[in-house]
Each structure stands twice: as C-alpha cells, then as structure tokens.
C-alpha positions in Angstrom: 9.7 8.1 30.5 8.8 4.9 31.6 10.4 1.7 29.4 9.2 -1.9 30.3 9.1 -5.2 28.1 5.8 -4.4 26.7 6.8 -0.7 25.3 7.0 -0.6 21.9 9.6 0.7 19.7 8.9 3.7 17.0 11.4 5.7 14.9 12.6 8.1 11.9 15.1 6.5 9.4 17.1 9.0 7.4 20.4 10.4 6.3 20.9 12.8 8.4 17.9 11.4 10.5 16.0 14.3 11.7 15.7 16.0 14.9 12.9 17.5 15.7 10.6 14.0 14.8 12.1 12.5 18.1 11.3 15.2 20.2 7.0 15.6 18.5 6.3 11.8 18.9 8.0 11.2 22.2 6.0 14.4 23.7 2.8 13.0 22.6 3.6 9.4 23.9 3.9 11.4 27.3 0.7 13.2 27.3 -1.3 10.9 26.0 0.4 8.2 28.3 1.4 5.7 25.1 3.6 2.8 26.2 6.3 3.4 23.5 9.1 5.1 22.5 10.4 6.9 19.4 13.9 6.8 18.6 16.4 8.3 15.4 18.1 5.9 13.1 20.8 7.1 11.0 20.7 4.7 8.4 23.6 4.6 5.5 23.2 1.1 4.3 24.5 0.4 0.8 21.1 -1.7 0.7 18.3 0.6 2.4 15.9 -1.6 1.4 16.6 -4.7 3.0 17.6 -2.8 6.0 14.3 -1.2 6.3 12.3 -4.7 5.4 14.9 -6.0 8.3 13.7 -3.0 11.1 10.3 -5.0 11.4 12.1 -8.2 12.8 14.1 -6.3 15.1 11.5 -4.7 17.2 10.5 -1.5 15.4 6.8 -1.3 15.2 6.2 1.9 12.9 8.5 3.9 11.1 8.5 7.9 9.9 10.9 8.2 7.0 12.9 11.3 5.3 15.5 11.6 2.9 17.1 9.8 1.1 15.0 7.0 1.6 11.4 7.2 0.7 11.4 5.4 -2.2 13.3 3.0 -0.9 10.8 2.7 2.1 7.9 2.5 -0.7 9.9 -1.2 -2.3 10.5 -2.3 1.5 7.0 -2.5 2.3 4.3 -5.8 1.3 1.2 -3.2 1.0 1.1 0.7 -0.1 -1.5 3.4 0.4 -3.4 4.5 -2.9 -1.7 7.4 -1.8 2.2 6.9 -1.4 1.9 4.8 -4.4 0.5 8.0 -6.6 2.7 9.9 -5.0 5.5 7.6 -5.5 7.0 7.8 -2.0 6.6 6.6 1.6 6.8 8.6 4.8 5.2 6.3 6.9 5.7 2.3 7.4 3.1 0.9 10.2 3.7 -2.8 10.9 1.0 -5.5 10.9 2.3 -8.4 11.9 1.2 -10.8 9.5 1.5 -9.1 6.3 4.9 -7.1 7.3 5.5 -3.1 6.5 2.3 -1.1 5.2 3.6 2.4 3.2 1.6 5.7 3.7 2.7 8.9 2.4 1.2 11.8 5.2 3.0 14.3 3.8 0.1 15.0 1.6 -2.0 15.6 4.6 1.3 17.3 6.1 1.1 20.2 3.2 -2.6 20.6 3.2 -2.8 21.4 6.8 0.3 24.2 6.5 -1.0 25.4 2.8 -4.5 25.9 4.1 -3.1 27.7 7.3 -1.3 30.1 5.8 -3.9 30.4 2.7 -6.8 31.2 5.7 -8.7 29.1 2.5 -9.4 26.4 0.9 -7.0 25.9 -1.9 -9.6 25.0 -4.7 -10.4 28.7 -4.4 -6.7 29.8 -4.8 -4.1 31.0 -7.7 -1.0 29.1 -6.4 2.4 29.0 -7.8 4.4 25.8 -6.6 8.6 26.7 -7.0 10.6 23.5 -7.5 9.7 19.8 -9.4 11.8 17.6 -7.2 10.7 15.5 -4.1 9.5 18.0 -1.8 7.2 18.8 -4.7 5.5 15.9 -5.4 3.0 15.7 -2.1 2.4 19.5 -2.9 1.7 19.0 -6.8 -0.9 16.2 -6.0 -3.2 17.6 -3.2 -3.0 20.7 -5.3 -3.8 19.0 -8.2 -6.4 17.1 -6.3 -7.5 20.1 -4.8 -8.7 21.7 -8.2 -6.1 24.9 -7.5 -5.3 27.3 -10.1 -1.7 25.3 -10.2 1.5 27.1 -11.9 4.6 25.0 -11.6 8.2 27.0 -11.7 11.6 25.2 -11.9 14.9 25.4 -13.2 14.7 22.7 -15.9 11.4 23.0 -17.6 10.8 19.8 -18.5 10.7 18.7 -15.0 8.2 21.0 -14.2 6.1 19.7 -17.4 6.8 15.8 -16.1 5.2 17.0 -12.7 2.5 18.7 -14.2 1.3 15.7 -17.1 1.3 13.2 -13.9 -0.8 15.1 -11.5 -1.8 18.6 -12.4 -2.2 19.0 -16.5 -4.1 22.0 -16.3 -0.7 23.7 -14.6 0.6 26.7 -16.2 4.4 25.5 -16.8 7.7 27.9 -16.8 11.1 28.5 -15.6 12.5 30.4 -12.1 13.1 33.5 -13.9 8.9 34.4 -15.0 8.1 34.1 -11.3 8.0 37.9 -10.8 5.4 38.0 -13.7 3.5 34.3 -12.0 3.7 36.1 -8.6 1.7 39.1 -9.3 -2.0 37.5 -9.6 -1.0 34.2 -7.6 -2.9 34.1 -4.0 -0.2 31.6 -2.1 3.4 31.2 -3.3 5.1 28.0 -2.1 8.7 26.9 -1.9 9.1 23.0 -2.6 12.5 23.6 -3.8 16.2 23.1 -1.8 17.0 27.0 -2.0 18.0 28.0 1.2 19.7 24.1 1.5 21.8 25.1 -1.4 22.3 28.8 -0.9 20.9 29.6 -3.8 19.0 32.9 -3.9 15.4 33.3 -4.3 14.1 35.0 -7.4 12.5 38.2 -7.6 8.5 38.2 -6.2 6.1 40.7 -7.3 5.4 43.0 -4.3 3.4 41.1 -2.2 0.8 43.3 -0.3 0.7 40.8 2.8 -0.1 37.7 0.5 1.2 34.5 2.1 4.4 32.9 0.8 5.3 29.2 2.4 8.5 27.7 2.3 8.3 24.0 3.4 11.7 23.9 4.9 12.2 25.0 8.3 14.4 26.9 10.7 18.1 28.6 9.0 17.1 26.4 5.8 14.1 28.6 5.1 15.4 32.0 6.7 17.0 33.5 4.0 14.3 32.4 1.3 11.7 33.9 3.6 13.3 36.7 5.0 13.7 37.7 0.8 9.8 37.0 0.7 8.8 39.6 3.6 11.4 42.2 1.8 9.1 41.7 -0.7 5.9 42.5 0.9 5.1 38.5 1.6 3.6 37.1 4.3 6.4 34.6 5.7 5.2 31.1 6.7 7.9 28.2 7.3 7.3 24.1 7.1 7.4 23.5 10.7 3.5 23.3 10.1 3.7 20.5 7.7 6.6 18.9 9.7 3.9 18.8 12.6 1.1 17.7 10.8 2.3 15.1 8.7 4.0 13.4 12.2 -0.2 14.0 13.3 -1.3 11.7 10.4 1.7 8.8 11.2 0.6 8.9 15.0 -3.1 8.2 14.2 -2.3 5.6 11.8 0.2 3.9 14.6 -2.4 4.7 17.9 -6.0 5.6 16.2 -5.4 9.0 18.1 -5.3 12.5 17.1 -2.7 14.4 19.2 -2.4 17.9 20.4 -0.7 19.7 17.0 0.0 22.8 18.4 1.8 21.8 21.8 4.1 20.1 19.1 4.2 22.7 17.2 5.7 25.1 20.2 8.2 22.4 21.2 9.6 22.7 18.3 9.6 26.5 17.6 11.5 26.5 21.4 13.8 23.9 19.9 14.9 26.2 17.5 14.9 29.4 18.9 17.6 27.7 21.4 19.7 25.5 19.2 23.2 26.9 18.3 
C-alpha cells in the first residue's frame, strides 16, 4: 500500500476495536485502487464524545463505529440519518467538511443482506423469531418491523422485549427465553441478536429444525457454540460474518460512491478465522 500526503485517513473506533473491519476496508482500497487507508482505534476516553467530534480535526475522514460507542457516535455528529436516529445508534460517521460528522446506521442494511441470505426470501413473507432486546437487536427489530415480518421477540426480561416491540414492531408476538421451543416450531428464520455465546450462556431448547435456517449475528468462537446447539437441533447454521461484511459495503459507498466486491471480503475474513489462534 501506497501512503502519500494526499491519502486519506479511515478507521473503526471501539473498545475492543475490531479486527476483521481493518483488514475488509483496506482490501477493497487495494482493488479498487482508493488513495486511503483504514486504521483501528482503541478508544477508552472517559469523554467518547468529544473524542469522536475531535477525530475530524485530526485527519480522520470517515469513521465505522462498534461497541461501546454508538450512541455516543450518534451525539458526536452535526447531522444524523432518518435511519440511525430511529434506530437510535451510529455505525457510520462520514465527514463533510463544512458541516462536521454526518451519523448513518448500515447495520440495518448489514442484517437485511445476511437475514435475506440465509432466509433464500424476502422477509415480509417470513415467520421470524428475533432472541435478545439489547443493542444488537435494535437494527434487526426495525428492518423486520419495516419489513412487514411475522415478528416474535424472545428475551430474558420481558419488558424489554415489549419496549422493543411498542417502538418498532407492535404487532410482535412478546415472551421470555424459555417459550422458544414452542415459538420455534412454526417460525421460518430464527435469529440470535443476543450476547449468548459472549457470555457463555447456553442456548435454549429449538424445536427440531428440519434444515430451517437459524442466524446468529455474532461471528467466529462467539457464535460456535450457539450454532453448533442450533445444527444439533436440525437448524441450518448461519453466522454474522455476512452482516459484518455487508454493513462495512453500505459505509464504503457512503465514503467513495462505490459498491465493492462483498464476497472477496467475505473470504478474507472466513481465512482470517480459520487461521487465527
């Protein structure tokens, strides 16, 4: 890679920072021979917000950013997407220099593309049950909401589940971990927004699956055991690498106004994996 004065500088805030964003970006800046380079940023400032409004006097001319500081990305930026501000988070920053940090949520977009490719259909068509309320959930619950899916929302603490529903799905069918055997049996796409394989936690009993797709939207040993349970079950297993690669798609056409290659991306990163300790 190539680095001269005019080369413009991308990145992924976060704490940790993720891995694998690095490594999509950069590989299409090669191939599609963009003068810029994408760079990690471990960021544990006791004020995230100013330090993200400070990253676009600094050099930084887009930002992709991941836990824990989406919503702190959404308050650092002078305009916001109809989108991220529904969804009430930002994945993506893209600078304009006169008006400062622009928000976009493309995780939306992200979790279409891997729903819909595990699905093989559109997900208006579909019975899906969504497991978890939490972040993760939120870009899920509104395209599926949007989407006009039969939506059923499972979490640990109801009332979660029921806050997630009223704000973007209130036709959802609402209920706890323990009735997704029953929610499983008629559901066409089961998907896991929630942190069990993070935590260790164990992943509730399915109804036999008969090849039925489940999708976790974590990736790599984080969704292993949750899908390895799902396949015991009869599931089809599908991880979040799909969404990871995606939703990086939508930030690089919003920062270059080009669509790049999604599945040489999506390789990259399966090698990644398959070689990483």
């Amino acid at each position: 890679m190539s680095i001269s004065g005019g080369t413009k500088v991308y990145g992924v805030v976060g704490d940790p920072v993720a891995h694998l964003s690095p490594l999509i970006h950069n590989q299409w800046m090669r191939e599609l021979s963009v003068d810029a380079v994408y760079v990690p940023v471990h960021l544990t400032h006791d004020d995230p917000v100013g330090a993200i409004r400070s990253m676009a006097d600094i050099g930084f001319s887009g930002l992709n950013v991941t836990l824990p500081h989406k919503i702190s990305a959404l308050s650092a930026a002078q305009q916001i997407s109809d989108t991220a501000r529904a969804v009430g988070a930002a994945n993506t920053l893209c600078l304009r220099p006169d008006d400062g940090w622009i928000a976009h949520n493309t995780d939306v977009e992200g979790f279409a593309r891997a729903a819909e490719n595990a699905a093989g259909a559109r997900l208006d068509q579909l019975r899906v049950v969504l497991i978890g309320a939490g972040g993760a959930a939120r870009a899920a619950a509104y395209y599926l909401g949007k989407a006009g899916a039969e939506l059923a929302i499972l979490n640990r603490t109801r009332a979660t589940a029921e806050s997630l529903a009223a704000e973007f799905a209130p036709a959802a069918e609402v209920a706890e971990m323990s009735e997704l055997m029953k929610l499983s049996e008629r559901a066409d796409l089961v998907v896991n927004a929630a942190s069990l394989g993070h935590s260790g936690a164990a992943l509730p009993t399915l109804a036999a699956g008969e090849g039925r797709p489940f999708l976790d939207l974590s990736y790599g040993k984080a969704a292993s055991g949750v899908l390895r349970s799902a396949e015991e079950s009869g599931w089809k297993p599908h991880d979040g690498l799909a969404m990871l690669v995606a939703q990086a798609a939508a930030a690089f056409e919003l920062w270059f106004s080009v669509s790049p290659d999604q599945e040489s991306a999506l390789t990259a990163c399966r090698d990644k994996l398959t070689v990483a300790p």
